[in-house]
C-alpha positions in Angstrom: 0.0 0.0 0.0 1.2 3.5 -1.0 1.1 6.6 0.5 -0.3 8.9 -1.8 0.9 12.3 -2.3 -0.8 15.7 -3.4 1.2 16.1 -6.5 0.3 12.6 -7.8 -3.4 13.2 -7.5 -2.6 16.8 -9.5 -0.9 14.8 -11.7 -3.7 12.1 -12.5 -6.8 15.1 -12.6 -4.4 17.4 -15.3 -4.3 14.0 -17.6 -7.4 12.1 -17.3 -9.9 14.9 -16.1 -11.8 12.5 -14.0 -15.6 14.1 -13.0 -15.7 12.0 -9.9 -13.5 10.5 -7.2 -14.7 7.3 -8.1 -13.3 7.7 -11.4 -10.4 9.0 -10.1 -9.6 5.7 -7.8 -10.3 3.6 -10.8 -7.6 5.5 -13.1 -5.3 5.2 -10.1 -6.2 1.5 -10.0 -5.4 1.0 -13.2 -1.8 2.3 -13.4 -0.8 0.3 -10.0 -1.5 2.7 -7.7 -3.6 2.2 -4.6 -4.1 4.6 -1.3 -6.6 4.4 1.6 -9.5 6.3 1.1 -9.2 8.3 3.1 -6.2 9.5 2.7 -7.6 10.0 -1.0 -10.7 11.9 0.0 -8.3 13.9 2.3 -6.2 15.3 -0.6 -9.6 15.8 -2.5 -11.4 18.1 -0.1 -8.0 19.8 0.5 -7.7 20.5 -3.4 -11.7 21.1 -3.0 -11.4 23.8 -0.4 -8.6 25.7 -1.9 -10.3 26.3 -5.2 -7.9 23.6 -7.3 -10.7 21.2 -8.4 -14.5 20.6 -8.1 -15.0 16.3 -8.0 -18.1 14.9 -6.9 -17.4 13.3 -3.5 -18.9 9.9 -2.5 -21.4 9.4 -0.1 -20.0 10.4 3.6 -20.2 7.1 5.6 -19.0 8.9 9.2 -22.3 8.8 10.2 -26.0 8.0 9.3 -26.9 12.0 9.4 -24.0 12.0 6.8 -25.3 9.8 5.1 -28.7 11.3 4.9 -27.3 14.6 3.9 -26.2 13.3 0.5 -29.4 13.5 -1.5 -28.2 11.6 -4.2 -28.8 8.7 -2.4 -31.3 9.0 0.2 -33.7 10.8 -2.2 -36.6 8.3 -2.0 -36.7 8.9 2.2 -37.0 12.6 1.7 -39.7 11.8 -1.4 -41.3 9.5 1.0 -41.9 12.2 3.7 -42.9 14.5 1.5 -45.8 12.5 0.3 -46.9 11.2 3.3 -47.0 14.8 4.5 -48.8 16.1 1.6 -51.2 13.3 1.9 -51.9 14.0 5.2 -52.5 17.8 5.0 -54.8 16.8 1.9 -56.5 14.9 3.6 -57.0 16.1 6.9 -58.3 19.6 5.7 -60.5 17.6 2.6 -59.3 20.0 -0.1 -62.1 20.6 -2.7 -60.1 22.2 -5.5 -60.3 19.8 -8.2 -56.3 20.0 -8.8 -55.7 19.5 -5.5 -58.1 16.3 -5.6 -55.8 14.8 -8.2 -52.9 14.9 -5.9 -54.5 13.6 -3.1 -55.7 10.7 -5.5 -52.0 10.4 -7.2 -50.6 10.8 -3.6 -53.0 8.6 -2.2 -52.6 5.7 -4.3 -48.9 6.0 -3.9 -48.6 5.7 -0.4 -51.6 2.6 -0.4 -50.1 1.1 -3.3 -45.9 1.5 -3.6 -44.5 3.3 -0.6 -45.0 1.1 2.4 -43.7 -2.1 0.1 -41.0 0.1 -1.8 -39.6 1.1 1.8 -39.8 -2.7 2.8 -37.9 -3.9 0.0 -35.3 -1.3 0.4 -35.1 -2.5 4.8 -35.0 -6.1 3.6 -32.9 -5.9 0.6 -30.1 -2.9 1.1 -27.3 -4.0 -1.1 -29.8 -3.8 -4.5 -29.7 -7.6 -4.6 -32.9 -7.7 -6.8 -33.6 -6.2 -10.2 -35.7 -3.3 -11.0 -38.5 -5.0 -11.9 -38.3 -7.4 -9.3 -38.2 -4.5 -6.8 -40.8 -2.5 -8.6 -43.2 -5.8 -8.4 -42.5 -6.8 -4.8 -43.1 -3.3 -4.0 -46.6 -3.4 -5.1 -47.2 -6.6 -3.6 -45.9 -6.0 -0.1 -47.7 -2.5 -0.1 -51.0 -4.1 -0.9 -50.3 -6.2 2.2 -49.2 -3.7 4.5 -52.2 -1.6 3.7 -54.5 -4.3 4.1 -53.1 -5.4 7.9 -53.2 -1.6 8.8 -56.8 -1.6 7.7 -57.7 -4.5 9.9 -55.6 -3.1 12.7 -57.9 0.3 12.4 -61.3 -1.6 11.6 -60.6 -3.8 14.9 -60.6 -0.5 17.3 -63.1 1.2 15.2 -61.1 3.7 13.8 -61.1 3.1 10.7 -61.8 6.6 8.8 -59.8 8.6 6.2 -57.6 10.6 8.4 -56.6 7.7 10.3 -55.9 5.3 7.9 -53.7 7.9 6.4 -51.9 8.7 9.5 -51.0 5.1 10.1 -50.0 4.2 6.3 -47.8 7.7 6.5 -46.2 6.4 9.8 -45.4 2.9 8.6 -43.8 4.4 5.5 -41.5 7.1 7.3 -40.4 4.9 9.9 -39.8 1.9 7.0 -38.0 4.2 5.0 -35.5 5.2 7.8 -34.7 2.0 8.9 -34.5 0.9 5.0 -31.7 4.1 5.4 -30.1 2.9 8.1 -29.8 -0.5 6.7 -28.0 0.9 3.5 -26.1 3.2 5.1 -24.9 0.0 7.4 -24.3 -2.3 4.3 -22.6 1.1 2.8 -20.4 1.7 5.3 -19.1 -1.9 5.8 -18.2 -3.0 2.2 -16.4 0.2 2.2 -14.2 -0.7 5.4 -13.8 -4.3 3.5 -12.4 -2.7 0.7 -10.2 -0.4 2.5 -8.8 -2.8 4.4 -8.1 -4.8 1.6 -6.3 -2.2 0.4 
């Protein structure tokens, strides 16, 4: 393992013009020359803060609110919250403006039909072991599940009304989603302390 130096990483950016670090360690890579990463990413944001180069940075594994921070790729939590949100206010406050009824119907269907199951998958399966359309299709079907136990759960206590049933889909959802970003920040984090050590 080599120490890598400031003026070697100069060196590499001036003659391949990598857009990413990733690219970057792959270029490296291929000429013989590997570094930890974080000795990398050190001389990155160093070159980064005094003005030298602008690289996309990969996702900061030091901690989960790191990790949430990167939008890139925690999008779907933040899309989930969003929607359930929206749903909720729509519903609550039974909005009459007819384009405000189509988003609670498009809304609506999404977080009974794809969210709860989509945020499932992504807690059961963090490493993207499964295809798009597998994920896409065990979505739907685990969503469709979820949504009818929550409706038994609200129908058994006699609460079983529009604002509630919303509520409680919204809630499962959230909380699904962060633990299904917790899960993949976990997964994340260790194959990344694999490959640096094999480094």
């Amino acid at each position: 393992m080599t120490n890598i130096r400031r003026e070697l990483v100069i060196e590499f950016l001036q003659k391949y013009h990598p857009s990413s670090v990733a690219e970057l360690r792959s270029k490296l890579a291929s000429e013989g020359i590997r570094s930890r990463d974080d000795d990398l990413l050190n001389i990155i944001r160093e070159l980064q803060r005094d003005g030298e180069i602008h690289l996309s940075i990969p996702v900061s594994l030091d901690s989960f609110p790191g990790f949430l921070s990167d939008t890139r790729s925690s999008w779907w939590i933040y899309a989930t919250v969003l929607i359930s949100l929206v749903e909720i206010f729509l519903v609550r406050y039974n909005v009459q403006d007819p384009l405000l009824g189509s988003l609670r119907l498009l809304f609506g269907l999404e977080l009974l039909g794809f969210l709860p199951g989509y945020s499932t998958v992504q807690s059961l399966f963090p490493k993207d072991q499964l295809s798009l359309l597998e994920r896409i299709l065990l979505s739907i079907f685990l969503s469709v599940v979820v949504s009818i136990g929550l409706g038994v759960i609200l129908g058994a206590g006699y609460f079983f009304n529009p604002t509630s049933g919303v509520l409680l889909s919204s809630m499962y959802a959230i909380v699904a989603s962060i633990l299904a970003g917790y899960r993949r920040y976990s997964a994340l984090r260790g194959s990344r302390q694999r490959r640096s050590q094999s480094a």
